[in-house]
Backbone bond lengths (Angstrom), bond angles and torsions (degrees), N, CA, C in turn:
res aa  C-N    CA-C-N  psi(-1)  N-CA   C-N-CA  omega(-1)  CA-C   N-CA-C  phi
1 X - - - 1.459 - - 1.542 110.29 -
2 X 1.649 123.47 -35.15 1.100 140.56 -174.13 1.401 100.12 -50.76
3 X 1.274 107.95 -51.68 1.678 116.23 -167.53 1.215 130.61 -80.45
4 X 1.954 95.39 -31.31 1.598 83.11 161.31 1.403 134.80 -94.15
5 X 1.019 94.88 1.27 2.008 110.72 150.15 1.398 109.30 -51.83
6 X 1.315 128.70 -88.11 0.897 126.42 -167.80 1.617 122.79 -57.94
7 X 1.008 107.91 -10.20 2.011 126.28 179.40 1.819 93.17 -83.74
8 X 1.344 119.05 -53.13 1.060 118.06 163.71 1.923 124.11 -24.32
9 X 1.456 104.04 -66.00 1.432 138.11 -126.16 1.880 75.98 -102.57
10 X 1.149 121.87 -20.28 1.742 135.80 -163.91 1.887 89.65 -88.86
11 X 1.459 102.98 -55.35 1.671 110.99 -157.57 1.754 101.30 -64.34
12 X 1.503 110.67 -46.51 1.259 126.94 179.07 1.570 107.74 -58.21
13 X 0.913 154.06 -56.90 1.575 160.14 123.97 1.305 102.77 -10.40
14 X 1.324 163.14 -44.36 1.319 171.41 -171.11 1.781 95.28 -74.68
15 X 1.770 93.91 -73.36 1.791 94.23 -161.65 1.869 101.89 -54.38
16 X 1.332 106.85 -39.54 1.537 103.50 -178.04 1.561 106.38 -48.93
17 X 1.224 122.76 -62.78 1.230 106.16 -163.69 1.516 117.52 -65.53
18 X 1.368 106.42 -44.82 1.947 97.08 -175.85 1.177 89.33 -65.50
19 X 1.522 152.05 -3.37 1.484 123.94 149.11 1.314 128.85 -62.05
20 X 1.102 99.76 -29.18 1.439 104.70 -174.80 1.552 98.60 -74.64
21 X 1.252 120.13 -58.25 1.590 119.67 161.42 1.327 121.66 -17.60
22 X 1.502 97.82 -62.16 1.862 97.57 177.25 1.170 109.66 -19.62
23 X 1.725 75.66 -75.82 2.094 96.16 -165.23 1.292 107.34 -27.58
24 X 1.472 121.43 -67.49 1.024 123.20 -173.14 1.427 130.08 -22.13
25 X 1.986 97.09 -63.23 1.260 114.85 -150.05 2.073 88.62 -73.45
26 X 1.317 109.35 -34.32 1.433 111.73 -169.03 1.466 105.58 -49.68
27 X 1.440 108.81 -54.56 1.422 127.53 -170.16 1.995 100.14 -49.48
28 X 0.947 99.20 -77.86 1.632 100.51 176.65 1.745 113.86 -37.45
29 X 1.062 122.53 -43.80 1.324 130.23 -173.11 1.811 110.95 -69.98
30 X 1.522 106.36 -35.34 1.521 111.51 169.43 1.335 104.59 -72.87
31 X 1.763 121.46 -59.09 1.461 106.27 -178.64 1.480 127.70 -57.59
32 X 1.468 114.15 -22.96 1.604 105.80 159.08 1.199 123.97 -67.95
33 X 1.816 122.98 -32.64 1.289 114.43 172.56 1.684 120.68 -64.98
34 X 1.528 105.74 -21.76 1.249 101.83 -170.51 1.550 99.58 -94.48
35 X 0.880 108.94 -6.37 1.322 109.71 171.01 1.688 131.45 -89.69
């Protein structure tokens, strides 16, 4: 049970960041289009 807590608590930390990436990558991709 220990582990899949923490396997959990790993994936959630993962999706956040390549979200945060998204943003990122989206953001750059509009300012080149608008650019």
């Amino acid at each position: 049970m220990e582990m899949g807590r923490s396997m959990k608590k790993k994936v959630i930390v993962y999706t956040w960041k390549t979200c945060i990436f998204c943003i990122r990558a989206k953001r750059l991709l509009k300012n080149k289009g608008e650019g």
